[in-house]
N, C-alpha and C positions, 0 to 999 in steps of 0.2 A: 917361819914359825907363826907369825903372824895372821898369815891368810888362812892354815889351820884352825887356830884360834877363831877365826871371823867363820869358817866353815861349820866349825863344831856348835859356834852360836847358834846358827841357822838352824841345823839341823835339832837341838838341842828346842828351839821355841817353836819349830815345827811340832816336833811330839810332846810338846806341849809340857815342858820342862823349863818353866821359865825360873827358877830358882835358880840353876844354872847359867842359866843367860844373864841373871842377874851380878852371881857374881863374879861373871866373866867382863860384864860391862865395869865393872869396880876397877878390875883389872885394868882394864886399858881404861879407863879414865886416872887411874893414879900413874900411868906410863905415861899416859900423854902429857900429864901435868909437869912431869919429872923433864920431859923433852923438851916442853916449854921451857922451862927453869932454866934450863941449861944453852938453851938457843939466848934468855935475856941475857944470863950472867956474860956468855961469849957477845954478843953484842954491844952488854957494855963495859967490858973490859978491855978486848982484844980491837974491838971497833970503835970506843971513845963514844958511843950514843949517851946521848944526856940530853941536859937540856939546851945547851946551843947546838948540839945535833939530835932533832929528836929522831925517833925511831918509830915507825908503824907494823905493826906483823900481827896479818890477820891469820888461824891458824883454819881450813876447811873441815867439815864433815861431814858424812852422807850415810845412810842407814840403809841396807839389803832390805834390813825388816820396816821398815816406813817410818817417814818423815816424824811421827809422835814419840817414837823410839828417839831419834837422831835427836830432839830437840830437847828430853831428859837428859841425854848424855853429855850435850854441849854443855845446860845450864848445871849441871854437876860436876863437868871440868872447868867452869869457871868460880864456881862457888868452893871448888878446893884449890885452884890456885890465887883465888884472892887470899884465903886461910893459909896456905903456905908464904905469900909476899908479906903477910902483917907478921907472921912471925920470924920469916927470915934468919933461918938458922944461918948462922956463919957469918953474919952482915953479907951476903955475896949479892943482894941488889942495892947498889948502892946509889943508884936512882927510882924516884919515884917512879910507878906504873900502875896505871888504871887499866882495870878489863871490865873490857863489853861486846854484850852478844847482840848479834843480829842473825835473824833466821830468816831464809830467803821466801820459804814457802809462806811463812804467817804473813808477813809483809804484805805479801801476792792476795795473799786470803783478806786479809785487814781491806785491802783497797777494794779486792771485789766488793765485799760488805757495806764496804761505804760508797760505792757504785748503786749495790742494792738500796741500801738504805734512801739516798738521793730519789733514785728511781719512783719507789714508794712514795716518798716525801711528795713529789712531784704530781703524781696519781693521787693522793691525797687531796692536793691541792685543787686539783681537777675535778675532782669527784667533790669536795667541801662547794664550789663556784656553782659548779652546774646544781648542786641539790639547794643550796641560796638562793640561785636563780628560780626554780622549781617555785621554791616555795613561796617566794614574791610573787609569781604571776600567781598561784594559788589564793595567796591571801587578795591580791588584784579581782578576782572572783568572786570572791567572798564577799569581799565588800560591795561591789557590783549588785549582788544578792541582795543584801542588807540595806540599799538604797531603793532597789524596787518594794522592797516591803513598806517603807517609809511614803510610798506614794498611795499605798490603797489605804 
C-alpha cells in the first residue's frame, strides 16, 4: 500500500497537484512518527535501553521528488515526534530521548560552500597583494616625478 501511496505522490506533483502531495506527505509523516514511537517504546521496554545501555537509531529518508522535498519531510517528522515525546501519552517513554536531524546532501553542499568560499577568500587575497603591489611601484613613480620637478 505503501508504494501506491509513494506512486500517487509522484504522479499527483507531476500534474501539478501539490495539495495532494501535501497532504499525503502529512500522512506518512504522522506514520512514520507512530513507527518511531513504537520501535523506542519496544527498545526500551523489551530491550532495557536507557541510560546504562544507551541506544542510537538513526531512522533514513530519500525523496523520488528531490532532496528539498526529502528535507521538509525529515524536519517535519522530527518536529512531530519531539511534540509527541514531551507529551507522552501513557508515560510509555520512560527514558529520556533527543532527536536530531542530519541531511546528507546540505552537509555535502555546506562544505562545498566553504570550499568556495575559502577559494575566493584566497583569490581575494591574491588579487588585495598584487593591486598593493601595483600601487606602491605607482606611487614609486610618482614620486620619482615629483623630485625631478624639485630640481628645475
Amino acid at each position: 500500500k505503501d508504494n501506491n501511496d509513494n506512486n500517487n505522490s509522484n504522479n499527483n506533483s507531476r500534474n501539478g497537484n501539490d495539495n495532494d502531495n501535501t497532504v499525503s506527505c502529512k500522512k506518512m509523516v504522522d506514520q512514520w512518527v507512530q513507527r518511531v514511537v513504537e520501535a523506542l517504546v519496544e527498545a526500551i521496554v523489551d530491550g532495557g535501553h536507557g541510560h546504562a545501555l544507551p541506544l542510537r537509531m538513526s531512522v533514513h529518508a530519500g525523496s523520488e521528488l528531490g532532496r528539498h522535498r526529502s528535507v521538509v519531510v525529515v524536519e517535519t517528522a522530527a518536529k512531530k515526534l519531539r511534540n509527541v515525546l514531551r507529551t507522552n501519552h501513557g508515560n510509555r517513554i520512560t527514558q529520556p530521548v533527543s532527536v536530531g536531524t542530519h541531511h546528507r546532501d546540505m552537509e555535502r553542499r555546506n562544505n562545498n560552500n566553504t570550499a568556495r568560499r575559502r577559494e575566493k577568500k584566497k583569490k581575494m587575497m591574491t588579487t588585495t597583494t598584487t593591486t598593493t603591489t601595483h600601487r606602491s611601484k605607482q606611487n614609486e613613480l610618482d614620486d620619482d616625478d615629483d623630485d625631478d620637478d624639485d630640481d628645475d
